[in-house]
N, CA and C of each residue as an Amber inpcrd file, in Angstrom:
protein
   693
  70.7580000   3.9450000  -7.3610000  69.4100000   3.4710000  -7.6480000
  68.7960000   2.7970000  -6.4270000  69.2340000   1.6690000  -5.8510000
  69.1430000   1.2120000  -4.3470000  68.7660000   2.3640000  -3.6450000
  69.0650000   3.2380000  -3.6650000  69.1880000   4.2710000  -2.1140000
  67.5010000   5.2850000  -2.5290000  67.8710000   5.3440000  -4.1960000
  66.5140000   6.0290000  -4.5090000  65.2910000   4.7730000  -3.8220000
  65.2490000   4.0490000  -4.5150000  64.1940000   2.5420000  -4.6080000
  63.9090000   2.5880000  -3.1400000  64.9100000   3.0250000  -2.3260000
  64.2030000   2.9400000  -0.6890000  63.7060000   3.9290000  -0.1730000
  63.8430000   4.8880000  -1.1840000  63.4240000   6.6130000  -0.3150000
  61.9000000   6.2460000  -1.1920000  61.7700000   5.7150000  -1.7320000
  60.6500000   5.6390000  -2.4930000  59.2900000   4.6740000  -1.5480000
  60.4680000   3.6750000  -1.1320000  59.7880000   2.7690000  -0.4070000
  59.1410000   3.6050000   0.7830000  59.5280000   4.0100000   1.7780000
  59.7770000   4.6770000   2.5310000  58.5220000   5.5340000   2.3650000
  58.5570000   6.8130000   1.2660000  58.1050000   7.4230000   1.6990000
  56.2340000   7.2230000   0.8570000  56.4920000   5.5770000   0.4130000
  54.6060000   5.4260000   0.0650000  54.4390000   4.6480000   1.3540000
  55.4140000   4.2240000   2.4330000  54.4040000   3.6460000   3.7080000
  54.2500000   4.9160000   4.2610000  54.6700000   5.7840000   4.4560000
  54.7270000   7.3620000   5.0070000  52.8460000   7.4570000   4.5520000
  52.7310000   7.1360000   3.6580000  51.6930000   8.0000000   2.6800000
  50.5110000   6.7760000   3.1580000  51.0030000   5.5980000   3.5040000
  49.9570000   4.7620000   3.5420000  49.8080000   4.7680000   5.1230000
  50.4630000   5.0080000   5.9500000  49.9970000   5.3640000   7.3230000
  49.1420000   6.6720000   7.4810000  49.6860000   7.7160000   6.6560000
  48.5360000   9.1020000   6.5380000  47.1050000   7.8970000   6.5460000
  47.2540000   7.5260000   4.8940000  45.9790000   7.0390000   5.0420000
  44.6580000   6.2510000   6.0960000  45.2520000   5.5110000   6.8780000
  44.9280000   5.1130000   7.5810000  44.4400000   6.1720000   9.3200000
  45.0960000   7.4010000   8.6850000  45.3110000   8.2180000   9.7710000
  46.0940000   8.3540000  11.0840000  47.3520000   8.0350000  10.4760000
  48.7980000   8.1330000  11.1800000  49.6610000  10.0820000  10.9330000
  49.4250000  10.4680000  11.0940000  49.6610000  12.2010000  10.8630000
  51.1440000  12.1010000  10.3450000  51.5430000  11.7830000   9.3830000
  53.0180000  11.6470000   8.7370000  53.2730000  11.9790000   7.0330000
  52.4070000  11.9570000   6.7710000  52.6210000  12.6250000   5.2950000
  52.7820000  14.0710000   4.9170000  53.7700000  13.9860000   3.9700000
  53.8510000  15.6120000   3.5930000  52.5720000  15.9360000   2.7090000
  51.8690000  15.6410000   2.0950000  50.8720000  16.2540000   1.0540000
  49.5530000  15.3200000   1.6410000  48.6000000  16.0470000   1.1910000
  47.2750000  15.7330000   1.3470000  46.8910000  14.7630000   0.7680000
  46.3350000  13.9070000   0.7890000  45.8980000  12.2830000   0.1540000
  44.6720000  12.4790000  -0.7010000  44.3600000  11.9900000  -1.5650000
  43.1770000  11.9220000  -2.3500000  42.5150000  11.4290000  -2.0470000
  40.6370000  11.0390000  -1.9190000  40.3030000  10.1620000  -1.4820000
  40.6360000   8.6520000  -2.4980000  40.9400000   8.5920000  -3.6930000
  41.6950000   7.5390000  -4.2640000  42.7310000   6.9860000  -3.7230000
  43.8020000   8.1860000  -3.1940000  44.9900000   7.5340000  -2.2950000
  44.5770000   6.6790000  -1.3410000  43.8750000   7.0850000  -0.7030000
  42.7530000   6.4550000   0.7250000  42.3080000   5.2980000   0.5780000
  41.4520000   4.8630000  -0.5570000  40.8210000   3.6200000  -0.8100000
  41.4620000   3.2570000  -1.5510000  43.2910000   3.2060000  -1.7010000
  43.7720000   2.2450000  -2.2280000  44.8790000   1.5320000  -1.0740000
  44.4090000   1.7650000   0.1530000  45.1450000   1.5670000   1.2360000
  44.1230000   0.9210000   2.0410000  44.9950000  -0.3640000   2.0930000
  44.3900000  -1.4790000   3.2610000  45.0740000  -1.6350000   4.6400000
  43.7110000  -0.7860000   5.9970000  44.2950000  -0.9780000   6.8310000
  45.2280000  -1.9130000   7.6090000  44.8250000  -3.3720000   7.7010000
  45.4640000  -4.4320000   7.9270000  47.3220000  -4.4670000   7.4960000
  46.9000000  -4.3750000   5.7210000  47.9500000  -4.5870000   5.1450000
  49.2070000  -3.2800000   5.6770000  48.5740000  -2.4470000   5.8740000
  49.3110000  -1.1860000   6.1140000  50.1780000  -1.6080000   7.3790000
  49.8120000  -2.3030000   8.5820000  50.0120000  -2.4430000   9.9800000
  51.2200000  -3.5640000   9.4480000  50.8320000  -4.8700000   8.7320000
  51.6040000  -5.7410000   8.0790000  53.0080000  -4.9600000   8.0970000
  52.3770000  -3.9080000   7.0000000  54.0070000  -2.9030000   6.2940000
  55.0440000  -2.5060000   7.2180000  54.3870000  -1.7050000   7.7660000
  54.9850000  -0.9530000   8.7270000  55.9470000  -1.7480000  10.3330000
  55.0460000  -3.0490000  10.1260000  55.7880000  -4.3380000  11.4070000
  56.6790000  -4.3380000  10.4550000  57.0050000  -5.0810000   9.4430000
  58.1750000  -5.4140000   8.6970000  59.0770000  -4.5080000   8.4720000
  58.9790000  -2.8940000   8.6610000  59.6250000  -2.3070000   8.4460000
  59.8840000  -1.7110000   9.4790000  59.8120000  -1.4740000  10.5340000
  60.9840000  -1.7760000  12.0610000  61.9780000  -2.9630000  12.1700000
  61.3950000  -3.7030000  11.2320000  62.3160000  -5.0350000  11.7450000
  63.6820000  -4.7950000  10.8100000  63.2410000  -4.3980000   9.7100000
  64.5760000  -4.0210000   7.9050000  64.5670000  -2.8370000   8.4920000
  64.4840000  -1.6840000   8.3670000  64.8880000  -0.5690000   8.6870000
  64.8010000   0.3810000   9.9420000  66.3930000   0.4820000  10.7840000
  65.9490000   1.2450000  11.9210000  65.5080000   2.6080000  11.8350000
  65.5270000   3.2970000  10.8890000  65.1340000   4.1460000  10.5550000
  63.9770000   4.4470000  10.2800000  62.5970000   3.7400000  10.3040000
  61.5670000   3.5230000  10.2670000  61.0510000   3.2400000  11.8350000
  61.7710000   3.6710000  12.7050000  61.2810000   3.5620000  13.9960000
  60.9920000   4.3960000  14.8520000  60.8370000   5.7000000  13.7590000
  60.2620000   6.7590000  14.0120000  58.9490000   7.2650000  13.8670000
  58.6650000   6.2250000  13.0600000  57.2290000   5.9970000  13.2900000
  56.4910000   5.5140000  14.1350000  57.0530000   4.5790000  15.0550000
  56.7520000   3.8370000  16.5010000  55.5540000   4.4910000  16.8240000
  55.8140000   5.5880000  17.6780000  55.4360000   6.4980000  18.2230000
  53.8430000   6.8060000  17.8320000  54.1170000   7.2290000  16.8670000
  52.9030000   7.6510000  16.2130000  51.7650000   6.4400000  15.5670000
  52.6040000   5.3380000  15.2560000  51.3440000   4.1160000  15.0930000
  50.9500000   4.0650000  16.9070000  51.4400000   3.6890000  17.4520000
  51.4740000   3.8980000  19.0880000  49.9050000   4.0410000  19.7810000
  50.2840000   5.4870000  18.7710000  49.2230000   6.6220000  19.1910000
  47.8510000   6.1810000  18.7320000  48.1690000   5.4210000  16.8600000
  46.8980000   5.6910000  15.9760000  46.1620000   3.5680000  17.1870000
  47.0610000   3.2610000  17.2720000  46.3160000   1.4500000  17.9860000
  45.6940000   2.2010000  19.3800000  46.5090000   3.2710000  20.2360000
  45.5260000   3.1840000  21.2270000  44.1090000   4.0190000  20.8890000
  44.0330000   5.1450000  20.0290000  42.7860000   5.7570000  19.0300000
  41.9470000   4.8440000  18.5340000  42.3060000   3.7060000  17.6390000
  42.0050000   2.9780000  16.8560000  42.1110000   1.6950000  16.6350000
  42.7740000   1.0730000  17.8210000  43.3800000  -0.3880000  18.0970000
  42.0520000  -1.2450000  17.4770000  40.7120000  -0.6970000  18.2030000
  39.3970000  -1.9360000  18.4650000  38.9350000  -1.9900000  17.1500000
  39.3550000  -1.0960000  15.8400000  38.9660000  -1.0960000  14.2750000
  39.2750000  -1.9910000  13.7140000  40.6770000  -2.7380000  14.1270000
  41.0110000  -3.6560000  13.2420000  40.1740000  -5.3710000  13.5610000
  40.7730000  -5.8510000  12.1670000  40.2140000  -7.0360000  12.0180000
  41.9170000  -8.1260000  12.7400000  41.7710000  -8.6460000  14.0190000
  43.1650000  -9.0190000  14.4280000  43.0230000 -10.4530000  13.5190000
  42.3060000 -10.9460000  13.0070000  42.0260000 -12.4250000  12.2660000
  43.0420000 -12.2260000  10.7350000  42.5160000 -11.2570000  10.3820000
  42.7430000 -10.4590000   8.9460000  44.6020000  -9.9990000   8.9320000
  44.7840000  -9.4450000  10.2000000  46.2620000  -8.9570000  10.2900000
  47.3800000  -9.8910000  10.7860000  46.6730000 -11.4260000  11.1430000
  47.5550000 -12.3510000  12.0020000  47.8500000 -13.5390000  10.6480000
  46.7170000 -13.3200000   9.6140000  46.6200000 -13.7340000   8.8060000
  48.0430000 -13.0460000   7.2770000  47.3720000 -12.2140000   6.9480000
  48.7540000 -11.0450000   6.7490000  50.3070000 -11.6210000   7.0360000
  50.3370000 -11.6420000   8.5720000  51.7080000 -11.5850000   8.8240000
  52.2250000 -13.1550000   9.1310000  51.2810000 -14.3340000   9.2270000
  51.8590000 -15.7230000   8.8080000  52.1750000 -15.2370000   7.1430000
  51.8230000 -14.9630000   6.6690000  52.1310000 -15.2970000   4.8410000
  53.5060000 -13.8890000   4.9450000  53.3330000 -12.8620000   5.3580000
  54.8460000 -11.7830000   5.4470000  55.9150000 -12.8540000   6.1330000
  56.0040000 -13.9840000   7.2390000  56.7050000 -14.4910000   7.4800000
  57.3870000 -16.3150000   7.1890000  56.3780000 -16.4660000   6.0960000
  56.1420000 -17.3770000   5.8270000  57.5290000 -17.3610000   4.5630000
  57.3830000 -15.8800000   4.0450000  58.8140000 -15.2210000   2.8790000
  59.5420000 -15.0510000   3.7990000  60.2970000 -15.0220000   5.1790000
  61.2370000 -14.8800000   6.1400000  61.4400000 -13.4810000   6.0720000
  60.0210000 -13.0530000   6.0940000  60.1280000 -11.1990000   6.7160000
  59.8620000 -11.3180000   7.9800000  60.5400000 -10.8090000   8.7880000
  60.5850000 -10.4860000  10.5270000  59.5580000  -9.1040000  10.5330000
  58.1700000 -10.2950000  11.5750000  57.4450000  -9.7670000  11.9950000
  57.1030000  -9.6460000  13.3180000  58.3430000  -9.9640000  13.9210000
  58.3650000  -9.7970000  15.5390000  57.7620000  -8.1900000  16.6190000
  57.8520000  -7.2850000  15.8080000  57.4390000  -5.6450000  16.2210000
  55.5270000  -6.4600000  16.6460000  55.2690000  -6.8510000  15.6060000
  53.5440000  -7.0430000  15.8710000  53.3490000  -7.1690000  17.2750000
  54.5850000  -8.0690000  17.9470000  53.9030000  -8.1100000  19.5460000
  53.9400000  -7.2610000  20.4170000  55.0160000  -6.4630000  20.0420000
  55.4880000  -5.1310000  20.7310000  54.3240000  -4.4850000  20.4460000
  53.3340000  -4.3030000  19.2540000  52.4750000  -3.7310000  19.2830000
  50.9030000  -3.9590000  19.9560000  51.0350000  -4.9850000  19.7910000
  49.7920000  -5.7800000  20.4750000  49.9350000  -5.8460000  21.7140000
  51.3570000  -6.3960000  22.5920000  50.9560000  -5.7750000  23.9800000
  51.0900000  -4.5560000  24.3590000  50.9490000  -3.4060000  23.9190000
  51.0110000  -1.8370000  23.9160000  49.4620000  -2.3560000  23.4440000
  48.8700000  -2.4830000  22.9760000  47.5170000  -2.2860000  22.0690000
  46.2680000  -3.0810000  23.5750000  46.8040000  -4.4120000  24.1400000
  46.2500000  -5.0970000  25.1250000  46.0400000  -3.8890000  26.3030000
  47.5130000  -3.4360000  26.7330000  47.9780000  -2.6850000  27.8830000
  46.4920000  -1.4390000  27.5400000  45.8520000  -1.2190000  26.6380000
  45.0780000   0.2070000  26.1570000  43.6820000  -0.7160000  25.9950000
  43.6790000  -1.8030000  26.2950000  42.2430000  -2.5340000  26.1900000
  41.5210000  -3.2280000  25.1130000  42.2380000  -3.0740000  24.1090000
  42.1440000  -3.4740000  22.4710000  42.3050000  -5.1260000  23.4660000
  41.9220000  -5.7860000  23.6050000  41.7660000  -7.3220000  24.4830000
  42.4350000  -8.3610000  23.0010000  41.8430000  -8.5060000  21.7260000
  41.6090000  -9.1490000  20.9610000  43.3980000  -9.5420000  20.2590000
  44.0760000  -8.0420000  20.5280000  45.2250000  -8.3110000  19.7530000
  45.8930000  -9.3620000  20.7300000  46.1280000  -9.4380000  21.7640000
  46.3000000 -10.1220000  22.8650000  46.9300000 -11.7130000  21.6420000
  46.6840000 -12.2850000  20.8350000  46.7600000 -13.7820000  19.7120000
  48.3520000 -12.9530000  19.3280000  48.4770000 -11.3900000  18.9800000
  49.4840000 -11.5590000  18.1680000  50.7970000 -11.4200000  18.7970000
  50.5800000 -11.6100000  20.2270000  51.9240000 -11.9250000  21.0330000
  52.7950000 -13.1330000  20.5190000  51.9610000 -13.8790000  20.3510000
  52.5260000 -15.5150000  19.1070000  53.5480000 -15.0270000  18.2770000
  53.9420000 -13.9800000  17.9930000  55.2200000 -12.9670000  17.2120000
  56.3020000 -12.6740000  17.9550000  56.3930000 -12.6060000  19.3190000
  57.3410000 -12.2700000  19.7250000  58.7350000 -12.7960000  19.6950000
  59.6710000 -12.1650000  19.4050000  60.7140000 -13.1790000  19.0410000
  61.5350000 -13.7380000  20.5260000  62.4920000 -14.6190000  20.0000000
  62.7330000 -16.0970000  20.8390000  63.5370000 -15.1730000  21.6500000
  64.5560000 -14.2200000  21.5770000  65.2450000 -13.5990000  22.2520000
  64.8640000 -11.8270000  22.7150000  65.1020000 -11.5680000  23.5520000
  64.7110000 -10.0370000  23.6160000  65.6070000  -9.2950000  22.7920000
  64.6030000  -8.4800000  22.3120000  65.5920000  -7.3940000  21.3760000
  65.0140000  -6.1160000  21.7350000  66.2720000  -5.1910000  21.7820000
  66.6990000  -4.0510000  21.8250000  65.7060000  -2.8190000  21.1070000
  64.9660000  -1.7600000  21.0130000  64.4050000  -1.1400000  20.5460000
  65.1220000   0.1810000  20.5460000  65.2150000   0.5530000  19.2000000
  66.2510000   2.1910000  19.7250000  67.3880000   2.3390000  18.7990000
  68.3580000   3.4470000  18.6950000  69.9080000   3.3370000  17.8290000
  70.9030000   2.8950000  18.6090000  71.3270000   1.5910000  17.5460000
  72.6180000   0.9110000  18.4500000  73.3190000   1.4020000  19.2240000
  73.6810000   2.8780000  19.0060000  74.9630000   3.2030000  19.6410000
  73.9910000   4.0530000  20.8650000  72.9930000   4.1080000  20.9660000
  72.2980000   4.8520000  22.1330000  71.7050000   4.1100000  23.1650000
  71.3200000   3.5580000  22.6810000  70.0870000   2.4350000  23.5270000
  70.4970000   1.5000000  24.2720000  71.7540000   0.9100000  24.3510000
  71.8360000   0.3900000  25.1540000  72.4480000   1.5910000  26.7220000
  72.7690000   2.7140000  26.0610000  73.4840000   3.4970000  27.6260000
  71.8740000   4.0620000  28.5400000  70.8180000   4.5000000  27.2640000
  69.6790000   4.7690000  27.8320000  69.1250000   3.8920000  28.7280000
  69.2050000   2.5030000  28.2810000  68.7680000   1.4450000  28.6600000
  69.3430000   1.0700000  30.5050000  70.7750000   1.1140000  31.0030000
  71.4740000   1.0050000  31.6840000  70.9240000   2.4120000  32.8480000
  71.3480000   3.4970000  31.9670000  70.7360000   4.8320000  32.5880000
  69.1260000   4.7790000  33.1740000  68.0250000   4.6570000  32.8020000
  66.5200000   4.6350000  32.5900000  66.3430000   2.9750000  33.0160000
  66.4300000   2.2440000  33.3140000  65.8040000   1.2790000  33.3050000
  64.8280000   0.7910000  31.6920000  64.2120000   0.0420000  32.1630000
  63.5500000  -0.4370000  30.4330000  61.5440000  -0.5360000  30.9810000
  60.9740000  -0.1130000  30.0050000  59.5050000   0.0660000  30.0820000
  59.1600000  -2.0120000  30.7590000  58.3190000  -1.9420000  31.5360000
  57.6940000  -3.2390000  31.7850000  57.3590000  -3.8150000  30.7550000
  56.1650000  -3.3340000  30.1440000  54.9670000  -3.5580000  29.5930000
  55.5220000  -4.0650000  27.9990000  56.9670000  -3.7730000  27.4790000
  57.4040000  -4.1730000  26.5400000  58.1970000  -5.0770000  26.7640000
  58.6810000  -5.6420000  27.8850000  59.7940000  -6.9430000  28.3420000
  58.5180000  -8.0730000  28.0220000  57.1090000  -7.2140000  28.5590000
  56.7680000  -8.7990000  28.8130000  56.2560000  -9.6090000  26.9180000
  56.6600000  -8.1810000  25.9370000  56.7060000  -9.0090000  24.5550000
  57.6500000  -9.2730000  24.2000000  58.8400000  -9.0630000  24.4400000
  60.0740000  -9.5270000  24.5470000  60.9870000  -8.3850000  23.3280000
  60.5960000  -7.0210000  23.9520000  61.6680000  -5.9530000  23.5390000
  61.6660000  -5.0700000  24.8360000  63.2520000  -5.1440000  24.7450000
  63.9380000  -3.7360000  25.7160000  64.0000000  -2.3530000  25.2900000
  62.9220000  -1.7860000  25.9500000  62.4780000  -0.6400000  25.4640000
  63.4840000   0.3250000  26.6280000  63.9980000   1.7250000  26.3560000
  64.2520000   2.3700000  27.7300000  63.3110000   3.0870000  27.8320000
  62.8610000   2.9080000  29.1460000  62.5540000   3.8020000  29.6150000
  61.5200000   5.1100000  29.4110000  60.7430000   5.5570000  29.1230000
  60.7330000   7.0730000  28.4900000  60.9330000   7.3880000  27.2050000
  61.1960000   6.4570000  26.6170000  61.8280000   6.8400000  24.6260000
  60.6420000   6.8500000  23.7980000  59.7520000   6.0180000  24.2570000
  58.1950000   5.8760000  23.5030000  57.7240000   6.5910000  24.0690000
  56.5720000   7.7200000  23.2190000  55.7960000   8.4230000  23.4690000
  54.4140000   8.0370000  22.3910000  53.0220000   8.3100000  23.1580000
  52.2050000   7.9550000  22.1840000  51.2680000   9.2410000  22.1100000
  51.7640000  10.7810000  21.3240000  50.7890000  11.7160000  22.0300000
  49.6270000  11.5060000  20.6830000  48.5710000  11.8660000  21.1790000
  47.0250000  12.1590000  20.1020000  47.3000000  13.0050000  19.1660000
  48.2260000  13.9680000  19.1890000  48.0750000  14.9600000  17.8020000
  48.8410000  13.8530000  16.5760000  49.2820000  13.2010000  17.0930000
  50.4040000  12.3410000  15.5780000  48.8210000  10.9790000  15.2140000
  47.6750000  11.3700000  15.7210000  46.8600000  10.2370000  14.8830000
  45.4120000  11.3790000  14.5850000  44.3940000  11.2130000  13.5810000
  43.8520000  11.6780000  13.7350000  41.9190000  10.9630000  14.5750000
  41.5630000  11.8330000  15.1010000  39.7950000  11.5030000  16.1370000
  39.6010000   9.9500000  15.4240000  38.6090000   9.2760000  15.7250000
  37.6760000   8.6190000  15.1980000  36.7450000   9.3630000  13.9650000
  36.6570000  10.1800000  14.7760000  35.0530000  10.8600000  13.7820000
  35.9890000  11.4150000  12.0830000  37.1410000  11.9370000  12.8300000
  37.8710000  12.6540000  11.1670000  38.3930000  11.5440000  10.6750000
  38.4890000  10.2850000  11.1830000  39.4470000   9.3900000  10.2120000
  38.0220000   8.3670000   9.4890000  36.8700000   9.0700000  10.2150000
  35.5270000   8.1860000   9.7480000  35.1490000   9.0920000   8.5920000
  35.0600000  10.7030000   8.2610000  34.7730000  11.1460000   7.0610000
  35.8510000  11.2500000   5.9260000  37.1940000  10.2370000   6.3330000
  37.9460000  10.3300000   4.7620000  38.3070000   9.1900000   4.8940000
  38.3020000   7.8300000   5.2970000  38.2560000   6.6180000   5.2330000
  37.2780000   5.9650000   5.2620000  36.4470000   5.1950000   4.0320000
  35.4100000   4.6400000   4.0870000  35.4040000   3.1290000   4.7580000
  36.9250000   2.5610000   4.4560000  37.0180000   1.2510000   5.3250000
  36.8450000   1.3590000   6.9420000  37.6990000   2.4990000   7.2840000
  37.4300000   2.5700000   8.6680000  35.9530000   2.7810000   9.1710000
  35.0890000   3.4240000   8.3430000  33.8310000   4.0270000   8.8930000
  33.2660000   2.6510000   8.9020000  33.3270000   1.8420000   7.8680000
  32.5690000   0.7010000   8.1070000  32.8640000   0.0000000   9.2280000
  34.3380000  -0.0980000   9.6950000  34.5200000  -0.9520000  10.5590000
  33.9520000  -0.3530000  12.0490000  33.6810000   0.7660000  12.0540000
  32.5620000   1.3800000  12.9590000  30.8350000   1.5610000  13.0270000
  30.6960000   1.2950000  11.8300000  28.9790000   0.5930000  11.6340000
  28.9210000  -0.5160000  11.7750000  30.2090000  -1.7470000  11.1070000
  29.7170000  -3.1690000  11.2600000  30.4700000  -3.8220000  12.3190000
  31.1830000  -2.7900000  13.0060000  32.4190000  -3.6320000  13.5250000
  33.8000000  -4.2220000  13.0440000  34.7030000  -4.6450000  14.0870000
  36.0680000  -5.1440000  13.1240000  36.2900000  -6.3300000  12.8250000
  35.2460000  -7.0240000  11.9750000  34.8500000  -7.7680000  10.7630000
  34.8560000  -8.1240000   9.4530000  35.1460000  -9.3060000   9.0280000
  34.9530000  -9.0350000   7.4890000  34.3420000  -9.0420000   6.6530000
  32.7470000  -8.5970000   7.0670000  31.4100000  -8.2170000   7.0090000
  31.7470000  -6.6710000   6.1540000  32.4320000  -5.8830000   7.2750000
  32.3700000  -4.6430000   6.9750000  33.6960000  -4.2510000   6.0620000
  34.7320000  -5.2300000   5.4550000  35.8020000  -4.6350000   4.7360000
  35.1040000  -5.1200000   3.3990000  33.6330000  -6.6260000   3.3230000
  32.9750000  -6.8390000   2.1300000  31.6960000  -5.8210000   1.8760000
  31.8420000  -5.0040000   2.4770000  30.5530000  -4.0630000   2.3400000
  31.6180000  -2.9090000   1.4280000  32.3060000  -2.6130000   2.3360000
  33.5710000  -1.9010000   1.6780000  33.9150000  -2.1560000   0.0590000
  34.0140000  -3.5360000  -0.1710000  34.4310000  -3.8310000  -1.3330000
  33.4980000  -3.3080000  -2.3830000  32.0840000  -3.7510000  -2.4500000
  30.8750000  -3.4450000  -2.7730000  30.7850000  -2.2240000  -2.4460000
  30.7870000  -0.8100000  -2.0580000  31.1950000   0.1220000  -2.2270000
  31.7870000   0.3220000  -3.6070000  33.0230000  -0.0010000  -3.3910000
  34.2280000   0.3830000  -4.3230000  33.7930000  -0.2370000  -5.5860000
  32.5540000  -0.9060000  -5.7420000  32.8430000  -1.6550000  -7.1580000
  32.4990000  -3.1290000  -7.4040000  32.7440000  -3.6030000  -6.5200000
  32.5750000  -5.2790000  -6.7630000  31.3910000  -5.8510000  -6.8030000
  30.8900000  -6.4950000  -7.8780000  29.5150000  -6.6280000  -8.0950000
  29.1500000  -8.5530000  -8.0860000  30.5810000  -9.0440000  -7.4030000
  30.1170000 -10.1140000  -7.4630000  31.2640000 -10.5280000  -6.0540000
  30.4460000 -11.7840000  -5.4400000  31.1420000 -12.3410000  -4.3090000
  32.9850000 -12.1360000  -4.6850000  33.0720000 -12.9840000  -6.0560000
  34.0830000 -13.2870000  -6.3800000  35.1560000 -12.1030000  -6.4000000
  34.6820000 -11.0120000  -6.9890000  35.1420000  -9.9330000  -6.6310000
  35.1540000  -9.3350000  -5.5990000  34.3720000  -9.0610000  -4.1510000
  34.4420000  -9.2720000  -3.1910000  35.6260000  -9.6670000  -2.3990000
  35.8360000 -10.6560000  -2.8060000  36.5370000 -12.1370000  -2.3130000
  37.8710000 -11.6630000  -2.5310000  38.1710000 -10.8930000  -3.5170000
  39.6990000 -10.5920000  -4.3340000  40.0770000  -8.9370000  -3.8200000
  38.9840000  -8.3190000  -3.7680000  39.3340000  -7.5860000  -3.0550000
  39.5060000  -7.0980000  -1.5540000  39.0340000  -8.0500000  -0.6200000
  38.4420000  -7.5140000   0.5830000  39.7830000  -8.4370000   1.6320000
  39.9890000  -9.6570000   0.6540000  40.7970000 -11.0420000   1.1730000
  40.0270000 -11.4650000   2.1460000  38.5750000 -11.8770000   2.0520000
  37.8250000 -12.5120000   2.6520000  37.8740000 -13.6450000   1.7700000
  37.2630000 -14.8910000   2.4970000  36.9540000 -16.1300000   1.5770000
  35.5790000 -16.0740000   0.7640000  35.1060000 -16.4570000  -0.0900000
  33.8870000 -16.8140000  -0.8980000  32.9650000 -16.8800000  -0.2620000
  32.7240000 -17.7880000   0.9280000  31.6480000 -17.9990000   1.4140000
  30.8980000 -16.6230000   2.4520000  31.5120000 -16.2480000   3.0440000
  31.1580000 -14.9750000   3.3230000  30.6230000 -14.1940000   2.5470000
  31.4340000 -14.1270000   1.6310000  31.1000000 -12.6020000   0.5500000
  30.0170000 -13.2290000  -0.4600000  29.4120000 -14.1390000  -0.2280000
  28.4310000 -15.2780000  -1.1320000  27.3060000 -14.7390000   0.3180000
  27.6710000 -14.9520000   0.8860000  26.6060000 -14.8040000   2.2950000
  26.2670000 -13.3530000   2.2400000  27.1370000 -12.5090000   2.6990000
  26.5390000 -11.0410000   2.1820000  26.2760000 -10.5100000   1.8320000
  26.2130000 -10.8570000   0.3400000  26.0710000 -10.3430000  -0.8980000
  24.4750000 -11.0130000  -1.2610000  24.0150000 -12.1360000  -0.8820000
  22.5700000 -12.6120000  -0.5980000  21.5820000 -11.0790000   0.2230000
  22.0560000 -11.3330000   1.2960000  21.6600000 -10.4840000   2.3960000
  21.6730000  -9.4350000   2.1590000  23.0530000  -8.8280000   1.1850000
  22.0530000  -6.9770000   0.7500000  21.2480000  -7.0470000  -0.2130000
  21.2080000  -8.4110000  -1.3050000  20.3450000  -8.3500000  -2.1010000
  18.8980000  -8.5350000  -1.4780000  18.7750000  -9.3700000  -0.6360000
  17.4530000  -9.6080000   0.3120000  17.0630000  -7.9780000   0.9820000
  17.5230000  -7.6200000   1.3420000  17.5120000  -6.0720000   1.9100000
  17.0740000  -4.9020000   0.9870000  17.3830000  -5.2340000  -0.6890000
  16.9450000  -3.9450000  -1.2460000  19.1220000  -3.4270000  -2.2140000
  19.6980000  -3.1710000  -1.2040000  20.5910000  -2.6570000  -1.6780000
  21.0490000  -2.9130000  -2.8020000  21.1660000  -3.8220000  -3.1090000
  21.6020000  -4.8390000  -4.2240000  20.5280000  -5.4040000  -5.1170000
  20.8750000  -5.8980000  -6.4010000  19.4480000  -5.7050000  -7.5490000
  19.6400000  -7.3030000  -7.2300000  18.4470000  -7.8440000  -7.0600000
  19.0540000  -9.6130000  -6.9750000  18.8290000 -10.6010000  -7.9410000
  19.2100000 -11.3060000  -7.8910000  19.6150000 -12.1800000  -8.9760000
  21.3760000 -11.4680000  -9.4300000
């Protein structure tokens, strides 16, 4: 049962990186599958799960790919936020920095805060019984010492076919498209919400994981605008 419960696990972050437009799913996503997947939270998932499973580090690569495509979409407030409360339960979220300076190194400037993750000792990236001879053999990537993982060499690859354009991950993700009309804000994940349904701040608020006052503020402002019936 254990071994099922993890192939299970496993293969809905599989399904929730598709969503986001990580090229890893076996079947086609619904747009329901889609808008029940939060980018942020997804990035959350997937850090925690390099850290519990090495076997999930085959995905590296291909998130890699989707931060240097898509790094400047996210909300880094929203995902730093996320991963104090993932580590706050003593889930190891140390990968985030490995990702963020890979994400800096590509110009994404902002992730640059979630180096604050890096853990106290350098750790090893790779299969135990390989990585360290690669490591010895190849030398180790710079650009990942200075977040404090020993990468070898050549083992990371970030090619474009494992993420999909901007423009295709903008006509089947409505969160992402917003975060390209309003920016990577939480303006545009409460516009999002309102989309999907939410007809009041409060709801807003529960869905978007913005605070009240915002989604009290925006929710004025599309009503002032027309979009929204006011009162």
């Amino acid at each position: 049962m254990g071994k099922k419960k993890a192939q299970l696990g496993a293969y809905l972050l599989e399904e929730k990186l598709a969503a986001i437009g990580v090229m890893t799913a076996s079947r086609r996503l619904s747009a329901r599958d889609v808008a029940a997947v939060d980018i942020e939270a997804t990035i959350a998932d997937v850090v925690a799960a390099f850290a519990a499973d090495p076997s999930s580090l085959r995905w590296l690569g291909p998130v890699l790919a989707w931060i240097r495509e898509h790094g400047s979409a996210v909300i880094v407030e929203k995902l730093t936020k996320l991963l104090h409360h993932r580590a706050s339960d003593g889930t190891s979220v140390e990968y985030a920095a490995l990702l963020a300076r890979f994400a800096v190194a590509e110009g994404h400037k902002r992730w640059h805060s979630l180096l604050q993750f890096a853990p106290a000792t350098p750790r090893l990236v790779g299969p135990p019984d390989l990585a360290p001879s690669l490591l010895k053999l190849r030398g180790e990537e710079d650009w990942a010492r200075e977040a404090g993982f020993r990468v070898p060499r050549g083992s990371l690859t970030a090619e474009a076919k494992w993420t999909l354009s901007r423009a295709a991950l903008a006509r089947v993700n409505r969160q992402y498209r917003n975060r390209l009309v309003y920016g990577a804000q939480w303006r545009a994940d409460i516009v999002t919400a309102v989309e999907r349904g939410a007809r009041t701040p409060t709801e807003a608020s529960r869905a978007s994981g913005a605070s009240y006052e915002p989604c009290h503020r925006v929710f004025s402002e599309l009503a002032a605008a027309g979009v929204l019936p006011l009162g």
